[in-house]
C-alpha positions as CSV (number, residue, x, y, z in Angstrom):
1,X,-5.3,-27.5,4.0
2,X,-2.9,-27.1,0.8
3,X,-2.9,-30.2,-0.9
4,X,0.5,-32.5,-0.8
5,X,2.4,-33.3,-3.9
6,X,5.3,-35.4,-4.4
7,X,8.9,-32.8,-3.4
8,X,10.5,-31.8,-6.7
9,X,14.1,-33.4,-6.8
10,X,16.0,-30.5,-9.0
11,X,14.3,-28.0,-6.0
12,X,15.8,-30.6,-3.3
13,X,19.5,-30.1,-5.0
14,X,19.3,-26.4,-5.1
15,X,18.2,-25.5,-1.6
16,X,20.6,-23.2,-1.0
17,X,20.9,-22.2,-4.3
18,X,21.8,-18.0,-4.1
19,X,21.2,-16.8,-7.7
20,X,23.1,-13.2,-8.7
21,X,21.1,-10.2,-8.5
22,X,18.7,-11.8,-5.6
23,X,16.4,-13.0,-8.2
24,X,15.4,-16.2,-5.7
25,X,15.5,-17.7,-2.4
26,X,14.4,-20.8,-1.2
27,X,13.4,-22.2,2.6
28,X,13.6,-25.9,3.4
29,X,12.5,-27.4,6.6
30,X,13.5,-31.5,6.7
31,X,9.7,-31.9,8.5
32,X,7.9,-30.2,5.8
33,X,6.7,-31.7,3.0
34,X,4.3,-29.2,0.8
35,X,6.5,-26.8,-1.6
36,X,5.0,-23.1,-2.0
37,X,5.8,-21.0,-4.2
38,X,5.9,-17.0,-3.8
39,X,6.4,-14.2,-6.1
40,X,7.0,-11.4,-3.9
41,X,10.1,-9.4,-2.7
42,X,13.6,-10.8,-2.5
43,X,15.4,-8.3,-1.0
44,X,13.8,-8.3,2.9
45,X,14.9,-11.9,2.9
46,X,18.6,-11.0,2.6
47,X,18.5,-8.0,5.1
48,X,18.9,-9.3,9.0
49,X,16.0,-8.8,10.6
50,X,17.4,-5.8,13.3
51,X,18.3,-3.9,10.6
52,X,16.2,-0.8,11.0
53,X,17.1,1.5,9.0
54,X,15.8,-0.6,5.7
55,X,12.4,-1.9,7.1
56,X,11.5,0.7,7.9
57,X,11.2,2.1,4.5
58,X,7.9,0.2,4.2
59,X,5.9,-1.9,6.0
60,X,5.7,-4.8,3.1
61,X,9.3,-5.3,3.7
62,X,8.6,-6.8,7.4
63,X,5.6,-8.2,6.0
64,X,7.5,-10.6,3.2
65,X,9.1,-12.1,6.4
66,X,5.9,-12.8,7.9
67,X,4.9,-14.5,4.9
68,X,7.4,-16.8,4.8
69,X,7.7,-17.6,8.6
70,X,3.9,-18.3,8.1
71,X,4.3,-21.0,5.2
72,X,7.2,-22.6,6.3
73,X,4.9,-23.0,10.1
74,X,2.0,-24.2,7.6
75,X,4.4,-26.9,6.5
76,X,5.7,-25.9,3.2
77,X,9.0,-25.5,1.4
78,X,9.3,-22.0,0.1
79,X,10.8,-20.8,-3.3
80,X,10.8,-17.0,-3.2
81,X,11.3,-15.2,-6.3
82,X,11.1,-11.1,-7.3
83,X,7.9,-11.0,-8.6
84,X,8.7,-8.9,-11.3
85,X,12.1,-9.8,-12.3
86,X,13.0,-11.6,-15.4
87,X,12.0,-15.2,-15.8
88,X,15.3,-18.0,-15.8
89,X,15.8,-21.1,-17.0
90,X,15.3,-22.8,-14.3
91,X,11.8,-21.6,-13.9
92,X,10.8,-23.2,-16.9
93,X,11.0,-26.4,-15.1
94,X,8.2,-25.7,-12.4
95,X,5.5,-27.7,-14.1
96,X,3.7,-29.2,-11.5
97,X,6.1,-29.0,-8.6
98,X,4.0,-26.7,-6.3
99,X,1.1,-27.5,-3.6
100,X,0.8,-23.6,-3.3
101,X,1.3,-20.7,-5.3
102,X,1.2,-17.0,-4.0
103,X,1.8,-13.6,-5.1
104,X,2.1,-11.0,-7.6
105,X,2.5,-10.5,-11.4
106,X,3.8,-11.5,-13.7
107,X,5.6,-14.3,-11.7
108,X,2.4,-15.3,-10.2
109,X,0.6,-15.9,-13.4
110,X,3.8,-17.2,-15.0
111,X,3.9,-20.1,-12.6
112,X,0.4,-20.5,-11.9
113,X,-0.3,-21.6,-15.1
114,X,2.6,-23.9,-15.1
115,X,1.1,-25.5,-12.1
116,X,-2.7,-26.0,-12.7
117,X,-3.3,-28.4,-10.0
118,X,-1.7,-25.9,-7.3
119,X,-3.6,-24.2,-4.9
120,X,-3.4,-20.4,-6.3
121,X,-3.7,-17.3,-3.9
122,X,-3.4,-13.9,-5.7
123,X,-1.8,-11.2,-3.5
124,X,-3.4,-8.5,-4.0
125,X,-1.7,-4.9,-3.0
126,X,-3.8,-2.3,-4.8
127,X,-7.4,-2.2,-6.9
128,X,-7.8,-3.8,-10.0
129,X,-5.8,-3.4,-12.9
130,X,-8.2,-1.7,-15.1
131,X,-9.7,0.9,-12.5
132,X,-6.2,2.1,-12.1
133,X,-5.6,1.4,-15.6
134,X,-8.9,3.9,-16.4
135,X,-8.5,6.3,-13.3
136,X,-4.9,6.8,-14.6
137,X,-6.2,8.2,-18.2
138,X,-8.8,10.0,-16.7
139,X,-6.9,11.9,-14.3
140,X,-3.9,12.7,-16.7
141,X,-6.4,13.5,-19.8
142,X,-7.7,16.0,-17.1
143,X,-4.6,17.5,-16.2
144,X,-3.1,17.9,-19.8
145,X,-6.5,19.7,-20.7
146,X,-6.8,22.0,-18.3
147,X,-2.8,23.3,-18.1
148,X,-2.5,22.4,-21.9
149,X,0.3,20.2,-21.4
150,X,1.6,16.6,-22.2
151,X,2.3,14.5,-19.2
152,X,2.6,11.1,-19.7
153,X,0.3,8.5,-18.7
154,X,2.3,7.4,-15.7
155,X,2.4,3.9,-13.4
156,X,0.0,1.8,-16.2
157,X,0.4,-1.5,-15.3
158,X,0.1,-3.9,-17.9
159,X,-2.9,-6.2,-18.6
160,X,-2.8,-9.6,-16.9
161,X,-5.1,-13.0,-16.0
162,X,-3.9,-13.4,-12.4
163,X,-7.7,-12.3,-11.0
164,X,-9.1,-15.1,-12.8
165,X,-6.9,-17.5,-13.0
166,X,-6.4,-17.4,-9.0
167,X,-8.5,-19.5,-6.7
168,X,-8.7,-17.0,-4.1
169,X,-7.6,-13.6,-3.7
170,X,-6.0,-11.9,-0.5
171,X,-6.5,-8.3,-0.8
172,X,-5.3,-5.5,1.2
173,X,-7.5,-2.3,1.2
174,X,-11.4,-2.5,2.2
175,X,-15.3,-2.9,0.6
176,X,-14.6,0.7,-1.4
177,X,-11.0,-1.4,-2.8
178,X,-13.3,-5.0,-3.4
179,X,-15.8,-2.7,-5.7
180,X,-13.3,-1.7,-8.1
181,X,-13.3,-5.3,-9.6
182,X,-15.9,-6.8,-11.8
183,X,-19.1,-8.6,-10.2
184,X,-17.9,-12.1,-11.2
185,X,-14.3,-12.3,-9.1
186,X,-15.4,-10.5,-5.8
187,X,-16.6,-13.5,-4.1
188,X,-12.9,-14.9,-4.2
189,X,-11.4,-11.7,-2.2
190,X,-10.9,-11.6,1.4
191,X,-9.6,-8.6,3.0
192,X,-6.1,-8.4,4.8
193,X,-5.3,-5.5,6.7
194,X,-1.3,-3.9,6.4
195,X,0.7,-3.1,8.6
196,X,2.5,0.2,9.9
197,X,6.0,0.9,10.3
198,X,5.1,2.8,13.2
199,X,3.4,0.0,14.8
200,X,5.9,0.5,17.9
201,X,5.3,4.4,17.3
202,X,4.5,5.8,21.2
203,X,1.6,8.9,20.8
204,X,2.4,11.9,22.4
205,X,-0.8,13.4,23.4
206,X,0.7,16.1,24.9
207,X,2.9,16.9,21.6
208,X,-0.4,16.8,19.7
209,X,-2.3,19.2,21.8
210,X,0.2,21.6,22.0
211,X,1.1,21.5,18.6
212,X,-1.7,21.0,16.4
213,X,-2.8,24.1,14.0
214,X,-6.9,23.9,12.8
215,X,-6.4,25.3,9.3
216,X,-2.5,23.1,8.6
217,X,-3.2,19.8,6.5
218,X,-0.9,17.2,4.5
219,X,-0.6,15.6,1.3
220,X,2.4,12.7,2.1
221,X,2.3,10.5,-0.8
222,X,5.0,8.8,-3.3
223,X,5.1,8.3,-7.2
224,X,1.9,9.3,-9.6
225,X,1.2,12.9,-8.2
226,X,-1.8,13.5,-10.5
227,X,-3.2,9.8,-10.0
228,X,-3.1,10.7,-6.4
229,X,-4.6,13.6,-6.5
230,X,-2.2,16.3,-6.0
231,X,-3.3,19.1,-8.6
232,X,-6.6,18.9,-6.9
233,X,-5.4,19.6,-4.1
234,X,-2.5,22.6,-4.6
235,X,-5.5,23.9,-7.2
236,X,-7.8,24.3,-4.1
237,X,-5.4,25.5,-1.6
238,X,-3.8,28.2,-4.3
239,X,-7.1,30.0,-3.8
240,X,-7.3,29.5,-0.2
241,X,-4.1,31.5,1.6
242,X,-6.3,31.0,4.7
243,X,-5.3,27.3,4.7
244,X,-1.7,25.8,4.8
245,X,-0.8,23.0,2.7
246,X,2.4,20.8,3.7
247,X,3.2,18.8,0.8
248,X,5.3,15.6,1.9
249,X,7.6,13.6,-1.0
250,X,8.5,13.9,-4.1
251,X,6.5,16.4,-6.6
252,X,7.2,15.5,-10.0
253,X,8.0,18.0,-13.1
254,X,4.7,18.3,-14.2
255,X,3.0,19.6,-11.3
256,X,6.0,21.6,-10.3
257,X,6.5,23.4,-14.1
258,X,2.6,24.0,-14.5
259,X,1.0,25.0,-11.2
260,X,3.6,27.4,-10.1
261,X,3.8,25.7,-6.6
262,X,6.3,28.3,-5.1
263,X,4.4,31.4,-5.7
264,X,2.2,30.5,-3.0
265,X,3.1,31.5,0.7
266,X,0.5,29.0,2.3
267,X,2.1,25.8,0.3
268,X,5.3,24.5,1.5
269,X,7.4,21.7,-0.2
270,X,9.2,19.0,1.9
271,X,10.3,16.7,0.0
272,X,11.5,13.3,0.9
273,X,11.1,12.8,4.5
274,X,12.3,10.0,6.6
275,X,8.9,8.9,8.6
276,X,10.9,8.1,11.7
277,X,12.6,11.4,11.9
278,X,12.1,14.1,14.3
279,X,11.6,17.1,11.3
280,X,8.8,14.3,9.8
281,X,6.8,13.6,13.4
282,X,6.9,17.6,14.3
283,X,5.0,17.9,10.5
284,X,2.8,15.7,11.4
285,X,1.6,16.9,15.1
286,X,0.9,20.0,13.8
287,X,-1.2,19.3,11.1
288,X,-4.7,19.1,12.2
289,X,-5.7,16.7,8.7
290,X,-4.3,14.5,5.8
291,X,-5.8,15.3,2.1
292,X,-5.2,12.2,0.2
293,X,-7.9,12.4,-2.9
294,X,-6.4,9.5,-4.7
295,X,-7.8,7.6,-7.8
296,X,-6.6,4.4,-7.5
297,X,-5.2,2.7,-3.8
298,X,-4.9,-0.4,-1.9
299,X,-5.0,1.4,1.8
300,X,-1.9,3.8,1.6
301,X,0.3,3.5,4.0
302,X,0.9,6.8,4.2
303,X,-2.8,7.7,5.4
304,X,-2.0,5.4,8.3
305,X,1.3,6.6,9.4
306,X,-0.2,10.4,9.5
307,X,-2.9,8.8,11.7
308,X,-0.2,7.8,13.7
309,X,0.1,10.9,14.9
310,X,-3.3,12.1,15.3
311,X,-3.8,13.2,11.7
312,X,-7.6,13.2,10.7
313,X,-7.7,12.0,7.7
314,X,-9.7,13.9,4.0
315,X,-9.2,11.2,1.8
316,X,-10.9,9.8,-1.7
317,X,-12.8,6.6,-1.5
318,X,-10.1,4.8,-2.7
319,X,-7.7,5.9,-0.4
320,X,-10.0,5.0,2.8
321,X,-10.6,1.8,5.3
322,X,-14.6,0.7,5.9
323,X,-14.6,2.9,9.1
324,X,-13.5,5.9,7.6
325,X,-16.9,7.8,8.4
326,X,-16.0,7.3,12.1
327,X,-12.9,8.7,11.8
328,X,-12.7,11.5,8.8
329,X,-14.4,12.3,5.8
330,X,-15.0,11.2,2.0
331,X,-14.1,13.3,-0.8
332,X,-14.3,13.0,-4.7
333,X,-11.9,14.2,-7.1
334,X,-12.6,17.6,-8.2
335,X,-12.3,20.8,-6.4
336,X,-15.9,21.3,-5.2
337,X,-15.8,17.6,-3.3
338,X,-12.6,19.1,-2.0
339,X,-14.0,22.5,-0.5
340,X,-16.9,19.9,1.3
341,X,-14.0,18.1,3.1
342,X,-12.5,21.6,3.9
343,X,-15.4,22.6,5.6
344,X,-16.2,19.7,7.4
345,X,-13.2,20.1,8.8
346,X,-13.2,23.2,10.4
347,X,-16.4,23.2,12.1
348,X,-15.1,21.5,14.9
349,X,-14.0,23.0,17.9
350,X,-10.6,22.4,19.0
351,X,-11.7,19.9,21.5
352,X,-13.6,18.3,19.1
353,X,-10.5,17.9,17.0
354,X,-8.3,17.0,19.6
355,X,-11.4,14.0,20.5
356,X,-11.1,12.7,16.9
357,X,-7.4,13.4,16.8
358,X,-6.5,11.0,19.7
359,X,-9.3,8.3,18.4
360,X,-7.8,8.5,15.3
361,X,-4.2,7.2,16.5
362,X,-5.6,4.7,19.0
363,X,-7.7,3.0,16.1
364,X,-4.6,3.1,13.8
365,X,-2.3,1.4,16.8
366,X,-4.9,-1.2,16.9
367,X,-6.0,-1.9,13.1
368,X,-2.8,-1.5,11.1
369,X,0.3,-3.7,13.0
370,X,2.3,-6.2,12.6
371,X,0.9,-8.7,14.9
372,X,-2.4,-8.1,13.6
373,X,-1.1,-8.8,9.7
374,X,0.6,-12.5,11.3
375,X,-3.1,-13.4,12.7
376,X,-5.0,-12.4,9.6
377,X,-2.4,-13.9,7.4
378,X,-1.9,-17.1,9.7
379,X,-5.6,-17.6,9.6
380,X,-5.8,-17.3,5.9
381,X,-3.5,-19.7,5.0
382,X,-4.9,-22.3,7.8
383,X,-8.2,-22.0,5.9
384,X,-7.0,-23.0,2.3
């Protein structure tokens, strides 16, 4: 268990302390004793809990609520703070008040180091700094060269010590995610799988069999087109009309000014689309796969909602779970490694595909939920 330290008087006085701009918040039971401390997100923990509409813009939104409800059952006293927001005075004066500390950078490191004899858990929530860090370059340096441009190196994050200076590491993503760091810290991590926002999500099998297209796929992704992959992918399907590509939120400038996106009949742009909405969900049943070649991931969400629905998933190894071989197919990040996937793909039957389809949303009902994040997290923090 975490060990026990004395309670921190100037933390006792400001329990209820509600800083502007939702910069902290802090949890106090009378029975607990231990003080954690968690650099996170603030925001869930000012949203009420049936409020829809807001968690369900990402699944680590409901999951910063199971993270406290799990420390404060562990016995601790909680101090939340934005893990990336601007340190205050008063945080200046957490030497040696913690039993646990938890989180992200910078925060994390921040107060870690403040709190040396703390028990320190680093959260996490993507690979390690400087494969993204190196992917990033890479990919950009690639994508300037070949469409003689000047994008801009885009979601560098900035070098930090949390790795090493943490006891332990709780990482989200799988063996493929654990191999991105060096030799010497992978013995701290154990794996943590996310949750889905469509873990209540009801499969329609007969939706999906009456829907589904062979030759449709998706790219759904966020920020950091090129880092995820995108060019590749418009690049292969601008030569393939035979294929439709559905491309799912926001394409930045870059791709869009460059690659000429709208000349091509077979590649339709979407934009933002609400995951829980009816236009988003008929998407989805009728494409037959997800092509996600992505440099540098945790476990994107966004693979797992598409498999939600059914969608078999193309993706990069960095973008994939350890069972991904049961369920779709590797691919690298160039155009050949793409065409490999393509093919794959259509040598299936249609009952073959409808098979992998429906064993595709039944293992991502089971693996990625909410209840199943509690356990693993639950567990984890019972074991420190």
């Amino acid at each position: 268990m975490i060990r026990l330290l004395s309670i921190p008087s100037n933390i006792k006085s400001l329990i209820y302390d509600f800083v502007p701009f939702r910069k902290r918040k802090i949890f106090k039971i009378p029975a607990n004793q231990k003080w954690a401390y968690v650099s996170y997100l603030i925001e869930p923990l000012f949203h009420r809990v049936n409020d829809v509409q807001y968690f369900d813009k990402h699944q680590n939104r409901r999951e910063a609520l199971v993270i406290k409800d799990v420390l404060l059952g562990d016995g601790c006293n909680v101090v939340f703070e934005q893990f990336n927001k601007k340190m205050t005075q008063w945080n200046f004066q957490y030497k040696n008040k913690f039993d646990l500390i938890f989180g992200l950078e910078p925060n994390f490191e921040i107060i870690a180091k403040k709190n040396p004899f703390a028990l320190k858990t680093y959260y996490a929530t993507g690979v390690h700094y400087e494969h993204q860090n190196k992917m990033i370059r890479l990919r950009t340096e690639s994508f300037n060269q070949k469409y003689n441009t000047n994008y801009p190196l885009c979601r560098i994050v900035k070098p930090h010590n949390s790795v090493n200076i943490a006891d332990n590491i709780l990482q989200i993503g799988s063996a493929f995610t654990i191999e991105t760091y060096p030799a010497e810290y992978r013995n701290k991590i154990t794996l943590i799988d996310q949750s889905n926002n469509l873990d209540i999500f009801s499969f329609q099998k007969k939706k999906r069999i009456k829907s589904m297209k062979k030759n449709e796929y998706i790219w759904f992704g966020g920020g950091g087109n090129i880092l995820k992959g995108l060019d590749i992918v418009i690049e292969y399907f601008s030569k393939h009309p035979e294929y439709k590509l559905n491309i799912v939120g926001k394409v930045e400038e870059a791709i869009v000014d460059n690659m000429d996106i709208n000349s091509f009949n077979n590649i339709v742009l979407h934009g933002y689309m609400d995951i829980g909405s009816s236009d988003f969900s008929n998407i989805a049943y009728q494409c037959a796969f997800c092509i996600y070649p992505s440099a540098s991931e945790g476990c994107p969400g966004t693979v797992i909602q598409l498999m939600s629905f059914g969608v078999i998933p193309i993706v990069s190894q960095w973008a994939a779970f350890d069972e991904i071989r049961d369920y779709g197919f590797i691919v690298g990040l160039d155009i050949d490694s793409i065409h490999q996937g393509i093919t794959w793909s259509q040598n299936f039957s249609i009952s073959q595909l409808l098979d992998k389809s429906i064993n595709c949303a039944i293992f991502a009902s089971s693996k990625w939920n909410l209840k199943r994040f509690n356990k693993q997290f639950t567990t984890f923090i019972a074991s420190l």
